[in-house]
C-alpha positions as CSV (number, residue, x, y, z in Angstrom):
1,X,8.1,-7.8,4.4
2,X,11.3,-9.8,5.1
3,X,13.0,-8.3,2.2
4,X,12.0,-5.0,4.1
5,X,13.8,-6.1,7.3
6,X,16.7,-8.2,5.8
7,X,17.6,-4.5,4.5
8,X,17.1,-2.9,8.2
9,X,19.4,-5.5,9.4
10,X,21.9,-4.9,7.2
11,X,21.9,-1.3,7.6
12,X,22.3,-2.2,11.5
13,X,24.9,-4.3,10.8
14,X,26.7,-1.5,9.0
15,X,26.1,1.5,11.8
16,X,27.5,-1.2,14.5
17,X,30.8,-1.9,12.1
18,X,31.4,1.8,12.5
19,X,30.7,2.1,16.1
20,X,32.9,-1.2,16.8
21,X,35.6,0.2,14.3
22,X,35.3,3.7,16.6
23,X,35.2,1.9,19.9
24,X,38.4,-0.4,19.0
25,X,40.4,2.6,18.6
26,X,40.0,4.1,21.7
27,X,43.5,3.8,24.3
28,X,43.4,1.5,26.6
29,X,40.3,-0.8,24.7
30,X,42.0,-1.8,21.4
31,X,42.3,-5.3,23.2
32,X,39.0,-5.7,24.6
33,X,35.8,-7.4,22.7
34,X,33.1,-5.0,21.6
35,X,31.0,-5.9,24.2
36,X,33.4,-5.5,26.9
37,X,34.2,-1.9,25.3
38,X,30.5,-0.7,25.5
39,X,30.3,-1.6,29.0
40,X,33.8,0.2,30.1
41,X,33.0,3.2,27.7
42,X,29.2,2.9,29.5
43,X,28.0,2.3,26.3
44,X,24.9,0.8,24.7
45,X,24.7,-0.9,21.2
46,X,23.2,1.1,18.4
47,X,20.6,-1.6,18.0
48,X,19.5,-1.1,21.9
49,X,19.8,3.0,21.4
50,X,17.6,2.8,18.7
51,X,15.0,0.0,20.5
52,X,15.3,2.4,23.3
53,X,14.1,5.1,22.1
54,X,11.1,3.4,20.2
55,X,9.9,2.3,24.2
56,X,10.4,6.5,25.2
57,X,8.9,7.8,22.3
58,X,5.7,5.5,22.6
59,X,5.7,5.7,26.1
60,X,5.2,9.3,25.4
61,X,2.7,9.4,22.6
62,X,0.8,7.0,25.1
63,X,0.8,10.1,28.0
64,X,0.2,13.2,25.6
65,X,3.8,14.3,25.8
66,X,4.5,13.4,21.9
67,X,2.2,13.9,19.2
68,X,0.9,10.9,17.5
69,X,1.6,11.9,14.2
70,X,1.5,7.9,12.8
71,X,-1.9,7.7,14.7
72,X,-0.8,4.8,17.0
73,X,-4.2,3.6,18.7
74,X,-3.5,1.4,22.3
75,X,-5.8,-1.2,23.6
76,X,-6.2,-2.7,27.0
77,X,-6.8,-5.8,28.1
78,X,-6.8,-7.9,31.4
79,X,-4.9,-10.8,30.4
80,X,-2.2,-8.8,28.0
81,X,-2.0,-5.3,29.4
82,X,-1.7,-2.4,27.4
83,X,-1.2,-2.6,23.5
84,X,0.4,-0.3,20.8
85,X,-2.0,-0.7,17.5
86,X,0.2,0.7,14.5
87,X,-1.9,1.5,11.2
88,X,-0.8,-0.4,8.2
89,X,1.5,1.3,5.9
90,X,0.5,1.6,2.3
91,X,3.2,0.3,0.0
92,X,5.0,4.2,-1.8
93,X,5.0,4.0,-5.4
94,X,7.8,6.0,-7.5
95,X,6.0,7.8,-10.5
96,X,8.2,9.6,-13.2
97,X,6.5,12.9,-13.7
98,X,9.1,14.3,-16.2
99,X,7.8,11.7,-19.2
């Protein structure tokens, strides 16, 4: 939902503060943008980290390497290629057991 991903963005937004915050006080790149920081410190943005790793880890379910714990299915087709098919996620309900 986009209340789901308004909160993922925000929590982004918040991990890359403290990585720009980090990055700024590094000697010799206090004057630099945080762009040009990531690229002289060789760098990527959490945001591309994290993206990255989602391509690796379902490049490797796809070969065996990982299990596929979420049960990702993958279709094939001509025109498109190769496809990830994620399972739907059931909302999680909070019950109170201790009333």
């Amino acid at each position: 939902s986009s209340g789901i991903n308004a909160e993922y963005g925000r929590d982004i937004q918040q991990l890359e503060s403290i990585q720009r915050t980090f990055t700024s006080r590094i000697d010799g790149c206090h004057n630099l943008s945080y762009w040009q920081r990531l690229r002289t410190l060789d760098l990527m943005s959490l945001q591309r980290r994290r993206e990255r790793y989602i391509i690796i880890h379902v490049w490797k379910i796809l070969h065996g390497v990982s299990p596929n714990v979420v049960n990702m299915q993958f279709s094939e087709t001509l025109r498109h290629g190769r496809r990830a098919v994620l399972p739907s996620i059931a909302p999680v309900l909070c019950v109170d057991t201790t009333a």
